[in-house]
N, CA, C and O atoms as a Tripos MOL2 file, in Angstrom:
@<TRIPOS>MOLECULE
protein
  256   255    64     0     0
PROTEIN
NO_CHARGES

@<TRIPOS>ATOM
      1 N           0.8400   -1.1920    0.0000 N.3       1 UNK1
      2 CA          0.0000    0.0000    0.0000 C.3       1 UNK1
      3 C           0.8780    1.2460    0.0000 C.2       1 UNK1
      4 O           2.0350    1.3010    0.4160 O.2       1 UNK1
      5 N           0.0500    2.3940   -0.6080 N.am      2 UNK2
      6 CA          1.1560    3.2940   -0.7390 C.3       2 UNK2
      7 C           1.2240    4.5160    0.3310 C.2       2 UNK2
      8 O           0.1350    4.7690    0.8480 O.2       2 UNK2
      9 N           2.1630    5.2000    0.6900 N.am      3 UNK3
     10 CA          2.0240    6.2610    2.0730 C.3       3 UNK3
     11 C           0.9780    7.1590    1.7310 C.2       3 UNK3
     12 O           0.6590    7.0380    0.5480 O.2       3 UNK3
     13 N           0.2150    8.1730    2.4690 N.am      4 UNK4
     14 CA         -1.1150    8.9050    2.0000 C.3       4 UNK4
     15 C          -0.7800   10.1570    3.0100 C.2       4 UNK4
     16 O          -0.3240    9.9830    4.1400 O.2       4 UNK4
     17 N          -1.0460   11.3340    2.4900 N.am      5 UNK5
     18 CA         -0.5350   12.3900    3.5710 C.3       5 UNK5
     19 C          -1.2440   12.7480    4.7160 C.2       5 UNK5
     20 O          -2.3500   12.2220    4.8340 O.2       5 UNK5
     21 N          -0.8910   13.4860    5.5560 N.am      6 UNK6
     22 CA         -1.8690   13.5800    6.3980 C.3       6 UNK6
     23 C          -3.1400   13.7710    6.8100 C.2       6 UNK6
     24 O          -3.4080   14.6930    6.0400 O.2       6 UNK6
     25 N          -4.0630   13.6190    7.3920 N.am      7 UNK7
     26 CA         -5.5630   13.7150    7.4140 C.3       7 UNK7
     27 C          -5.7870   13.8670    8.9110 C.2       7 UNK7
     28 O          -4.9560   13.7470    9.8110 O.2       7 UNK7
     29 N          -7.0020   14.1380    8.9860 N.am      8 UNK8
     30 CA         -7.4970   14.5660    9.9790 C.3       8 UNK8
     31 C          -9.6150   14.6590    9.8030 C.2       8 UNK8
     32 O         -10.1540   15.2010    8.8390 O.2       8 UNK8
     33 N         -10.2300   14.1420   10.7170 N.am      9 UNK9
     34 CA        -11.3930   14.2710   10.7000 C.3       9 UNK9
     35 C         -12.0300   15.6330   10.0230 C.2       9 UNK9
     36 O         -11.3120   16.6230    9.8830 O.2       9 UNK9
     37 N         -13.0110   15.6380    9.7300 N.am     10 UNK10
     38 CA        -13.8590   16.7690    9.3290 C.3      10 UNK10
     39 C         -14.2560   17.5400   10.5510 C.2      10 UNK10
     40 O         -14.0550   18.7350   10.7690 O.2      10 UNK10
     41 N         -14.7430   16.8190   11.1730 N.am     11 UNK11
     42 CA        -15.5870   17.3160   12.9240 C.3      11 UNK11
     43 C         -14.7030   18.2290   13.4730 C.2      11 UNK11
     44 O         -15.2350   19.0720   14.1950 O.2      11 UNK11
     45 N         -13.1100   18.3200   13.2900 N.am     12 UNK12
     46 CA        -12.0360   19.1120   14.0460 C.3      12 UNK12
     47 C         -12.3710   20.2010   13.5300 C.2      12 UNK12
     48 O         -12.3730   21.1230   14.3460 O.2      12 UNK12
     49 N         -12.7230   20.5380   12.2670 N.am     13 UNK13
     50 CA        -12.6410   22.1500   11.8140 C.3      13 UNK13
     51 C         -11.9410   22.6790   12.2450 C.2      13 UNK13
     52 O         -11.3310   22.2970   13.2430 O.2      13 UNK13
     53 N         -11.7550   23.7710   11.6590 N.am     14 UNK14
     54 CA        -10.1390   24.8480   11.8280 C.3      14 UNK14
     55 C          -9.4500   25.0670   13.0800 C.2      14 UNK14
     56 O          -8.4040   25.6560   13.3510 O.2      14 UNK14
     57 N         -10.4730   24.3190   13.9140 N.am     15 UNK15
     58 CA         -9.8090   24.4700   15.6240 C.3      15 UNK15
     59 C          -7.8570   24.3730   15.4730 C.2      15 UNK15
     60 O          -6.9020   25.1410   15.5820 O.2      15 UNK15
     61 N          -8.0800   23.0970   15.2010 N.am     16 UNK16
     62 CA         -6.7610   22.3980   14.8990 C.3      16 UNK16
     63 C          -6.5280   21.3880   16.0860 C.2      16 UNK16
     64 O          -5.4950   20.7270   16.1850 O.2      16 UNK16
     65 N          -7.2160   21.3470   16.6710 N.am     17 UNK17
     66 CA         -6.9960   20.5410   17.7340 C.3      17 UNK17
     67 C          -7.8050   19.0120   17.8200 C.2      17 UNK17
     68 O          -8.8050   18.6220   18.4230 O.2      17 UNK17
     69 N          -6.9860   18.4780   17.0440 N.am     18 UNK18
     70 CA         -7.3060   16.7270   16.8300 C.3      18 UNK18
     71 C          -6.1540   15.8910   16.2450 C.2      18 UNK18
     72 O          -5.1070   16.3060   15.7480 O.2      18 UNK18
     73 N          -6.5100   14.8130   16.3840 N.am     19 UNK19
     74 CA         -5.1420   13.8060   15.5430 C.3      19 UNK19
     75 C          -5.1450   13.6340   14.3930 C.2      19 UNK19
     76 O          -6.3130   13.6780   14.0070 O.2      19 UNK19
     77 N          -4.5060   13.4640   13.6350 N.am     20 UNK20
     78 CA         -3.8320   13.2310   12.3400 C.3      20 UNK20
     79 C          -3.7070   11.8720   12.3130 C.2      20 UNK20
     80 O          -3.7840   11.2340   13.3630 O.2      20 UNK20
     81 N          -3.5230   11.3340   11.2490 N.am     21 UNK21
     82 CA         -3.2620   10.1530   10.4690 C.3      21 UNK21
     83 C          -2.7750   10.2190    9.1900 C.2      21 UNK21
     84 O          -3.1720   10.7860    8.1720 O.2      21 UNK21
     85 N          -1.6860    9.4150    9.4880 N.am     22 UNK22
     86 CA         -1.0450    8.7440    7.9320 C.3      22 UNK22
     87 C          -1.2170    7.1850    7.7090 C.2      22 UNK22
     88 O          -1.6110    6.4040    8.5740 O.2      22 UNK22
     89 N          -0.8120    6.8100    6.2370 N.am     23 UNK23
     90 CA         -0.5220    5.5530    6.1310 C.3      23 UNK23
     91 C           1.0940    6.1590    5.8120 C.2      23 UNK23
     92 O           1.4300    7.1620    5.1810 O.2      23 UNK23
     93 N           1.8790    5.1830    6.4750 N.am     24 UNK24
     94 CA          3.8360    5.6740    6.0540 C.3      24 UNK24
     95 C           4.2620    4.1940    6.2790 C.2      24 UNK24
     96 O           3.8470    3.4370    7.1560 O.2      24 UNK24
     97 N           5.1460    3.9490    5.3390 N.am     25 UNK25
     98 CA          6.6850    2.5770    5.9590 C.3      25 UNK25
     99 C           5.3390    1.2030    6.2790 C.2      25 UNK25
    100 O           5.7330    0.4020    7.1270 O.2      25 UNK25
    101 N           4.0880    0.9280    5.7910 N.am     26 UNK26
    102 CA          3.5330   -0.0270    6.5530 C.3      26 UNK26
    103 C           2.8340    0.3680    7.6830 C.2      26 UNK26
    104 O           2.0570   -0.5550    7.9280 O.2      26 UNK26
    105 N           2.6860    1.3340    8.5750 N.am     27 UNK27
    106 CA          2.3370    1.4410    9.3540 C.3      27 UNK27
    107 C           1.3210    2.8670    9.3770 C.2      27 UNK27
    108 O           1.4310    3.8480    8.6420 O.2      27 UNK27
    109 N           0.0520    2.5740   10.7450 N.am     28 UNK28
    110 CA         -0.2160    4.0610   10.5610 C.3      28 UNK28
    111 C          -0.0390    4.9340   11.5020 C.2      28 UNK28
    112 O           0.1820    4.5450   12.6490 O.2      28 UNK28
    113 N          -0.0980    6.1860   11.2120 N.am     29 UNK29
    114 CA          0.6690    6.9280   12.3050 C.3      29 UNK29
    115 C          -0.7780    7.8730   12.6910 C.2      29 UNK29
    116 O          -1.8960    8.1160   12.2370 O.2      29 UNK29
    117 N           0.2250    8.2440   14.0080 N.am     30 UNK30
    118 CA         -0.8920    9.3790   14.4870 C.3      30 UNK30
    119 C          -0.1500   10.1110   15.6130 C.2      30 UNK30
    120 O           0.4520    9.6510   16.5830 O.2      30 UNK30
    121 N          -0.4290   11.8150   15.0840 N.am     31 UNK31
    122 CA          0.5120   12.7010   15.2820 C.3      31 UNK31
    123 C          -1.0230   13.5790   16.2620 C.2      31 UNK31
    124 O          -2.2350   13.4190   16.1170 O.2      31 UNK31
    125 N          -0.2560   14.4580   17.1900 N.am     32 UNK32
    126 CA         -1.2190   15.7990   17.3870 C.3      32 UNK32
    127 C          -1.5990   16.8510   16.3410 C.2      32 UNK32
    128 O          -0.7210   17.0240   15.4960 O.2      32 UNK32
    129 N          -2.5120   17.4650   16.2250 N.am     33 UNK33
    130 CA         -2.6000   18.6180   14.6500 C.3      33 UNK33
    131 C          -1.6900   19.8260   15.3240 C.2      33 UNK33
    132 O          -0.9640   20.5010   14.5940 O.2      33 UNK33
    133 N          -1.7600   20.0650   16.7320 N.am     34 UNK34
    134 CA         -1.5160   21.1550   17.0710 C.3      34 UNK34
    135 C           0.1350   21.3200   17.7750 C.2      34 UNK34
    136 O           0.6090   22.2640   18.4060 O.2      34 UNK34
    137 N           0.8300   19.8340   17.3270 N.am     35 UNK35
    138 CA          2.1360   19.3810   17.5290 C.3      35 UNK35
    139 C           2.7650   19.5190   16.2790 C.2      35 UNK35
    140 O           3.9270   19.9080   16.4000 O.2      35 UNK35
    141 N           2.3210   19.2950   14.8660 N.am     36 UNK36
    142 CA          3.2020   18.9260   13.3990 C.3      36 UNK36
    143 C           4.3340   18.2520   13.6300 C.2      36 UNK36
    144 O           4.6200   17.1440   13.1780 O.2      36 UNK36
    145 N           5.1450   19.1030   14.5220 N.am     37 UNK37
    146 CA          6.5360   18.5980   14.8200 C.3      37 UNK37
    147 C           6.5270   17.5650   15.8340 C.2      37 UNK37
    148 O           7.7320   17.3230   15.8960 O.2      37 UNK37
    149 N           6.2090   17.1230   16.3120 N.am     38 UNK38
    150 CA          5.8190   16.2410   18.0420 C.3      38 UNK38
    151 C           6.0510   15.1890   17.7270 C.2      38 UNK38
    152 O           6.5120   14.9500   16.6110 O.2      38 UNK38
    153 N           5.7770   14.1740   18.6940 N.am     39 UNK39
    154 CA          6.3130   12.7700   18.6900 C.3      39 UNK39
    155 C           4.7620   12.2810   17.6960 C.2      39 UNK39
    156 O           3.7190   12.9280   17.5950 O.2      39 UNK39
    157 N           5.1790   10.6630   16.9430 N.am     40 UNK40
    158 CA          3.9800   10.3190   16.4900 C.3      40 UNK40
    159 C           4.4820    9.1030   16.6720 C.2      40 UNK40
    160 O           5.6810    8.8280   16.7180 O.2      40 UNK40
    161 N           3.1390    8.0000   16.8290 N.am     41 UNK41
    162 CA          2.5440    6.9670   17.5350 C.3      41 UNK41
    163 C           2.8700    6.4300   16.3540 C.2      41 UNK41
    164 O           2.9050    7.2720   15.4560 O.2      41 UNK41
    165 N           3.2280    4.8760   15.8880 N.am     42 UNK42
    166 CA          2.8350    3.5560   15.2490 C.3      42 UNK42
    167 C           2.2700    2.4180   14.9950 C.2      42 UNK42
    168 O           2.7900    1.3750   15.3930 O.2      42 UNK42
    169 N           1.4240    2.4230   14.4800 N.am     43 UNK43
    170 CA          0.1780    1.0870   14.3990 C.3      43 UNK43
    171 C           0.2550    0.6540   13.6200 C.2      43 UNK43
    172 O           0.0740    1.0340   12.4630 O.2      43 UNK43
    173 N           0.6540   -0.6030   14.1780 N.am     44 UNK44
    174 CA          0.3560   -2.1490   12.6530 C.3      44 UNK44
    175 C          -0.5470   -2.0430   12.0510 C.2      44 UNK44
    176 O          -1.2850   -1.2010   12.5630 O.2      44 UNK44
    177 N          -1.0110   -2.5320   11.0200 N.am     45 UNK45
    178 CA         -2.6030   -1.6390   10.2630 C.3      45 UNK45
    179 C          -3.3390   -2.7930   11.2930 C.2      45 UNK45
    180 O          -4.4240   -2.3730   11.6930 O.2      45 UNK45
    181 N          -2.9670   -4.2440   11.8450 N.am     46 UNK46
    182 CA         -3.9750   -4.9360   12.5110 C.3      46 UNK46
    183 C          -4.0980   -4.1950   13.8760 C.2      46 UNK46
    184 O          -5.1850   -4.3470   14.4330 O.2      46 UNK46
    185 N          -3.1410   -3.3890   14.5370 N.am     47 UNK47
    186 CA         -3.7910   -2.6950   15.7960 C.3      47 UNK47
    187 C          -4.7490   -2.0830   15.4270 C.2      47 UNK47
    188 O          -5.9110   -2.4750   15.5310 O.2      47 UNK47
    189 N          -4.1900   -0.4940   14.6970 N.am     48 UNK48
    190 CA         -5.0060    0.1990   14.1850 C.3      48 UNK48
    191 C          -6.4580   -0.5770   13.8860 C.2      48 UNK48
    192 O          -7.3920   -0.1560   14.5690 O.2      48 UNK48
    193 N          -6.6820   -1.3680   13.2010 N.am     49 UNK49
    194 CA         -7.9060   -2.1090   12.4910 C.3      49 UNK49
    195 C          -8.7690   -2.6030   13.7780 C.2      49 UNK49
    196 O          -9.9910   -2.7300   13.6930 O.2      49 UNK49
    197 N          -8.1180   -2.8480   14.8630 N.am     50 UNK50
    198 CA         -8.3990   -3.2230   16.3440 C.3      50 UNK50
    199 C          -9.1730   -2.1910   16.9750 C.2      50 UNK50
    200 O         -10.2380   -2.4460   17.5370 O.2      50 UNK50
    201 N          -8.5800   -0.7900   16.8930 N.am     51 UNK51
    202 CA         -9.1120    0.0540   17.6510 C.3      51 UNK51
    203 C         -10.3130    0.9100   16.7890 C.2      51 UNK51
    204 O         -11.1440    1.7030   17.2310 O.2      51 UNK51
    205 N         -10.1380    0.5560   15.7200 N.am     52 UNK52
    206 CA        -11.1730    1.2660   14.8140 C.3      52 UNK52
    207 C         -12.5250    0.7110   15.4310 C.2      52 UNK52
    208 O         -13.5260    1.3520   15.7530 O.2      52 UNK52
    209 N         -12.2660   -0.7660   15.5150 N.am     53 UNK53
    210 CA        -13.7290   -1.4320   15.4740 C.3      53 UNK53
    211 C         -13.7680   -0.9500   16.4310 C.2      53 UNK53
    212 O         -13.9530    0.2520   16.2440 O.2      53 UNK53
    213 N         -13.6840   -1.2370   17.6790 N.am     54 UNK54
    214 CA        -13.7450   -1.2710   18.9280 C.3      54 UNK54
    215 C         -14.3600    0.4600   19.1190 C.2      54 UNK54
    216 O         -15.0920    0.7640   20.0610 O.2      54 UNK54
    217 N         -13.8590    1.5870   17.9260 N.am     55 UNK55
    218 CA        -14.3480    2.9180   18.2680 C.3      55 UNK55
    219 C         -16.0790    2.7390   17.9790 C.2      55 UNK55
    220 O         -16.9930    3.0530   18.7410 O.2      55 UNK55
    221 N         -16.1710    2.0320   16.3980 N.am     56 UNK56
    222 CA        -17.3170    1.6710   15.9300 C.3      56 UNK56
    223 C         -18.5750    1.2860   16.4780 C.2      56 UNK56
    224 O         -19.6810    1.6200   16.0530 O.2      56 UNK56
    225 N         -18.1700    0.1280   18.0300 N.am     57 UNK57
    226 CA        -18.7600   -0.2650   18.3920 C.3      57 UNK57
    227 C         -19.0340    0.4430   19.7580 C.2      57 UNK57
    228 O         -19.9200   -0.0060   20.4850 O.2      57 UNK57
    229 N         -18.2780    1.5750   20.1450 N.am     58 UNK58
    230 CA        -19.4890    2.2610   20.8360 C.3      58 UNK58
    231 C         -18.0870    2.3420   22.1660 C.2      58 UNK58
    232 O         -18.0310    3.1880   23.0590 O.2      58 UNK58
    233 N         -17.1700    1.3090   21.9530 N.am     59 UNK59
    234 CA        -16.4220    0.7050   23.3110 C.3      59 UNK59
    235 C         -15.3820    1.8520   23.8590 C.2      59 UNK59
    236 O         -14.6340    1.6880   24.8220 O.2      59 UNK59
    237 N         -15.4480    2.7020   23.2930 N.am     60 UNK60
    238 CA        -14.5660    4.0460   23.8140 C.3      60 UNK60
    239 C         -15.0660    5.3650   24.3110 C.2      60 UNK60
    240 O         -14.5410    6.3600   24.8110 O.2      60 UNK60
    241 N         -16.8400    4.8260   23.8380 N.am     61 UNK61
    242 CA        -17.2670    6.3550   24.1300 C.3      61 UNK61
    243 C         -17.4090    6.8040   26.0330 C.2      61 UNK61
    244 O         -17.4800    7.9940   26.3400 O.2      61 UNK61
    245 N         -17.4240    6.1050   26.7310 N.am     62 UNK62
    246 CA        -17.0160    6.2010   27.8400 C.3      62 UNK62
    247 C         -16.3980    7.3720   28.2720 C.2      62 UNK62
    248 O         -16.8170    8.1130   29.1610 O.2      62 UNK62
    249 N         -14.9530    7.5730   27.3290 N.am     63 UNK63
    250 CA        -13.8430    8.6670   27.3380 C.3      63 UNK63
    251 C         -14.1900   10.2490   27.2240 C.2      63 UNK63
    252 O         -13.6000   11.2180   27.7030 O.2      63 UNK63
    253 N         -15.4830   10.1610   26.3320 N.am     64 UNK64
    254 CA        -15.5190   11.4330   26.0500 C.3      64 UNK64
    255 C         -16.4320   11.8910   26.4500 C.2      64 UNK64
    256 O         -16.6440   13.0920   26.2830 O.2      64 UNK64
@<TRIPOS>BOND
     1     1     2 1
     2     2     3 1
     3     3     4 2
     4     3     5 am
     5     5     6 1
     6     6     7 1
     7     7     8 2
     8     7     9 am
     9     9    10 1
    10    10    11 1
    11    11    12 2
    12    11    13 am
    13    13    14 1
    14    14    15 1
    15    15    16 2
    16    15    17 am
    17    17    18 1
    18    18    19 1
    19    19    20 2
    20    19    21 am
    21    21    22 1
    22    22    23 1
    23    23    24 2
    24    23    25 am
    25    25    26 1
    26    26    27 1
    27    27    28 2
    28    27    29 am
    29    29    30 1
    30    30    31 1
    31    31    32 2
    32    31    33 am
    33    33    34 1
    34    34    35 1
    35    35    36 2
    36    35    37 am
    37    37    38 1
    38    38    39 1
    39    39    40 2
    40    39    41 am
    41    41    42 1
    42    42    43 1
    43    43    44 2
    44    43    45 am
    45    45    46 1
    46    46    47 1
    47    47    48 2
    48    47    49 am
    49    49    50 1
    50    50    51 1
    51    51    52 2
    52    51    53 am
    53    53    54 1
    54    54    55 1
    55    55    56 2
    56    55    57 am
    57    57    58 1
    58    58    59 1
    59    59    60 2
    60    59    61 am
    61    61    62 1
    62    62    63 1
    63    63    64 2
    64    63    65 am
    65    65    66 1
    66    66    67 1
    67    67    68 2
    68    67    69 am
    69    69    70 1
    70    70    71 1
    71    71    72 2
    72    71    73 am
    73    73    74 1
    74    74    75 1
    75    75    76 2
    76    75    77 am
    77    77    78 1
    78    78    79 1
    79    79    80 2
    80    79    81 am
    81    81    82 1
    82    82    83 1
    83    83    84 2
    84    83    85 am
    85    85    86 1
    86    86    87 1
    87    87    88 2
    88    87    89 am
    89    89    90 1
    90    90    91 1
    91    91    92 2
    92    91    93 am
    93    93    94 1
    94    94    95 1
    95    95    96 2
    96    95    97 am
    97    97    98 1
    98    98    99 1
    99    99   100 2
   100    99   101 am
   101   101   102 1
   102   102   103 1
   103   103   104 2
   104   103   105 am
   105   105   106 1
   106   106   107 1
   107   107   108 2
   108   107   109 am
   109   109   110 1
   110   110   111 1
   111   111   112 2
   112   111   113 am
   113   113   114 1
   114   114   115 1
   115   115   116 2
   116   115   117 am
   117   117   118 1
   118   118   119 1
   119   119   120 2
   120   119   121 am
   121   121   122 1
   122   122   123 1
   123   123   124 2
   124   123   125 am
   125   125   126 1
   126   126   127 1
   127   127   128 2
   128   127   129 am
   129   129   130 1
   130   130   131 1
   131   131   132 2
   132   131   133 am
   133   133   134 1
   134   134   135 1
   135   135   136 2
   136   135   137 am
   137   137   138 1
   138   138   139 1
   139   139   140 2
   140   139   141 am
   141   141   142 1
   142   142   143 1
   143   143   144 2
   144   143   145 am
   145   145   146 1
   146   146   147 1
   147   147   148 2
   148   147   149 am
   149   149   150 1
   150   150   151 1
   151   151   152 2
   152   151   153 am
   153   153   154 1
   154   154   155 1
   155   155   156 2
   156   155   157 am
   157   157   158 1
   158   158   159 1
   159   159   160 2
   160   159   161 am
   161   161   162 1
   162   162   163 1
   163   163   164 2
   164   163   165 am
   165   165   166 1
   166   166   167 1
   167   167   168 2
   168   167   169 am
   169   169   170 1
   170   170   171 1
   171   171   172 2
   172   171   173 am
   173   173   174 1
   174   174   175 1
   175   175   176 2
   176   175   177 am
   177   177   178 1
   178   178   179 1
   179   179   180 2
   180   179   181 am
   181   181   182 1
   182   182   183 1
   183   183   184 2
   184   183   185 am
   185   185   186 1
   186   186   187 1
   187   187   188 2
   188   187   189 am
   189   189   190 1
   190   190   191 1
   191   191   192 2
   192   191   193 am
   193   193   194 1
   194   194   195 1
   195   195   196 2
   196   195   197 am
   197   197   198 1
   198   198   199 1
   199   199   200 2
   200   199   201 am
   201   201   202 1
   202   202   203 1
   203   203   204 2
   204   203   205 am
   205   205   206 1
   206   206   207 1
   207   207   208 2
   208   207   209 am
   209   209   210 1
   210   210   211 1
   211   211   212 2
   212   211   213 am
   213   213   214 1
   214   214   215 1
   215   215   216 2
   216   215   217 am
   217   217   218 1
   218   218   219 1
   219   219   220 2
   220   219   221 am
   221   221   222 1
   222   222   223 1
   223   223   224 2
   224   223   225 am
   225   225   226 1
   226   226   227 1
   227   227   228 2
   228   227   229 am
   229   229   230 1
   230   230   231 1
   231   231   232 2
   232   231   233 am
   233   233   234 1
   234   234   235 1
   235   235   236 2
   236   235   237 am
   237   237   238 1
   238   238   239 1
   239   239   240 2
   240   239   241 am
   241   241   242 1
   242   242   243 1
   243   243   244 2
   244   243   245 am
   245   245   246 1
   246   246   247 1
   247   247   248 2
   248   247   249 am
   249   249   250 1
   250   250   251 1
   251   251   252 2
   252   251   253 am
   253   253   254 1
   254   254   255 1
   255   255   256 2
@<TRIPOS>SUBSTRUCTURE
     1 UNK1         2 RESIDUE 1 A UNK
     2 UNK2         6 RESIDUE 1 A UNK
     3 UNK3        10 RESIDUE 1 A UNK
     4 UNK4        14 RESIDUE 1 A UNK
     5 UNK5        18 RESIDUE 1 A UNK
     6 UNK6        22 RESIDUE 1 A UNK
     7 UNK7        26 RESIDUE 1 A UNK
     8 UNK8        30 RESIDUE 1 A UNK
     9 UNK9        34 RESIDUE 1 A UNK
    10 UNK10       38 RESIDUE 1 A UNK
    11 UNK11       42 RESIDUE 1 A UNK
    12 UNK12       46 RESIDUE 1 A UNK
    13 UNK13       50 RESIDUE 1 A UNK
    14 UNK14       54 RESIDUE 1 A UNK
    15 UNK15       58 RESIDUE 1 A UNK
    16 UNK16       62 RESIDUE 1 A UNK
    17 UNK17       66 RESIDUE 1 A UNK
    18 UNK18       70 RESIDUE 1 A UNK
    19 UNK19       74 RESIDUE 1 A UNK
    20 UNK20       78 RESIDUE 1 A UNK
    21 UNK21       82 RESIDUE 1 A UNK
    22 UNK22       86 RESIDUE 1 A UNK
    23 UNK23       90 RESIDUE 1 A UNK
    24 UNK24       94 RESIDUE 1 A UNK
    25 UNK25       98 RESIDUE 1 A UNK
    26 UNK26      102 RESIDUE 1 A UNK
    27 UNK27      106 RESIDUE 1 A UNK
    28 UNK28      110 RESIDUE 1 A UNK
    29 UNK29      114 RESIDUE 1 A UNK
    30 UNK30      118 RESIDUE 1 A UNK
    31 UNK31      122 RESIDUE 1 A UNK
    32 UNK32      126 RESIDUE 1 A UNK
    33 UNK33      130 RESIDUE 1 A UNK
    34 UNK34      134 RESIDUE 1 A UNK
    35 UNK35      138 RESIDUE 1 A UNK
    36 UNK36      142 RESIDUE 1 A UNK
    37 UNK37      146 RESIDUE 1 A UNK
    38 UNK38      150 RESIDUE 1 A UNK
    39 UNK39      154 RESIDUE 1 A UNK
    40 UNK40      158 RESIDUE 1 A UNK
    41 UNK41      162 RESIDUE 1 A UNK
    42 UNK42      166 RESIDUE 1 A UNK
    43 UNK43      170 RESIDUE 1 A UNK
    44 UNK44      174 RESIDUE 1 A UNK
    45 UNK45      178 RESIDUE 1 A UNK
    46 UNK46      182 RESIDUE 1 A UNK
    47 UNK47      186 RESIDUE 1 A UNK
    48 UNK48      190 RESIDUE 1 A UNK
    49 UNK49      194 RESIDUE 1 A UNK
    50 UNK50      198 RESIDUE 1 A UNK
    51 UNK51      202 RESIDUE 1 A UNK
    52 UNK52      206 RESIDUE 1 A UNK
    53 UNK53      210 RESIDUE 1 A UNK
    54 UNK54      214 RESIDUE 1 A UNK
    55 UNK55      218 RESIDUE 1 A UNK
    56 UNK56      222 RESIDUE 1 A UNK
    57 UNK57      226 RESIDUE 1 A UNK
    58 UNK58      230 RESIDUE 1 A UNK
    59 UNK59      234 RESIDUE 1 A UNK
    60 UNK60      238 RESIDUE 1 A UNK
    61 UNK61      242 RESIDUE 1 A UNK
    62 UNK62      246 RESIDUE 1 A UNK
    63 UNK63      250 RESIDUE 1 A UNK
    64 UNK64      254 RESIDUE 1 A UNK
């Protein structure tokens, strides 16, 4: 698969304050919007694919 540049939800609007995502090297990443420069996280696409569902299904909303 090929790397894809950064993204970020729609819902953040110009705030700037949400995470980012890439696909890079195999893996996906996820940076702060309001960091660019900052440390960023690595997910096997099967973690990642892990926590997606798990958002899907309702199992995180707890958090917010």
């Amino acid at each position: 698969m090929s790397d894809t540049p950064w993204i970020k939800a729609t819902a953040s609007g110009d705030q700037g304050d949400c995470v980012e995502l890439r696909r890079h090297d195999g893996t996906i990443d996820v940076r702060d919007s309001k960091d660019p420069e900052g440390p960023v996280l690595h997910f096997t696409r099967e973690e990642f694919t892990a926590w997606v569902d798990g958002a899907k299904k309702g199992e995180f909303d707890h958090l917010t």
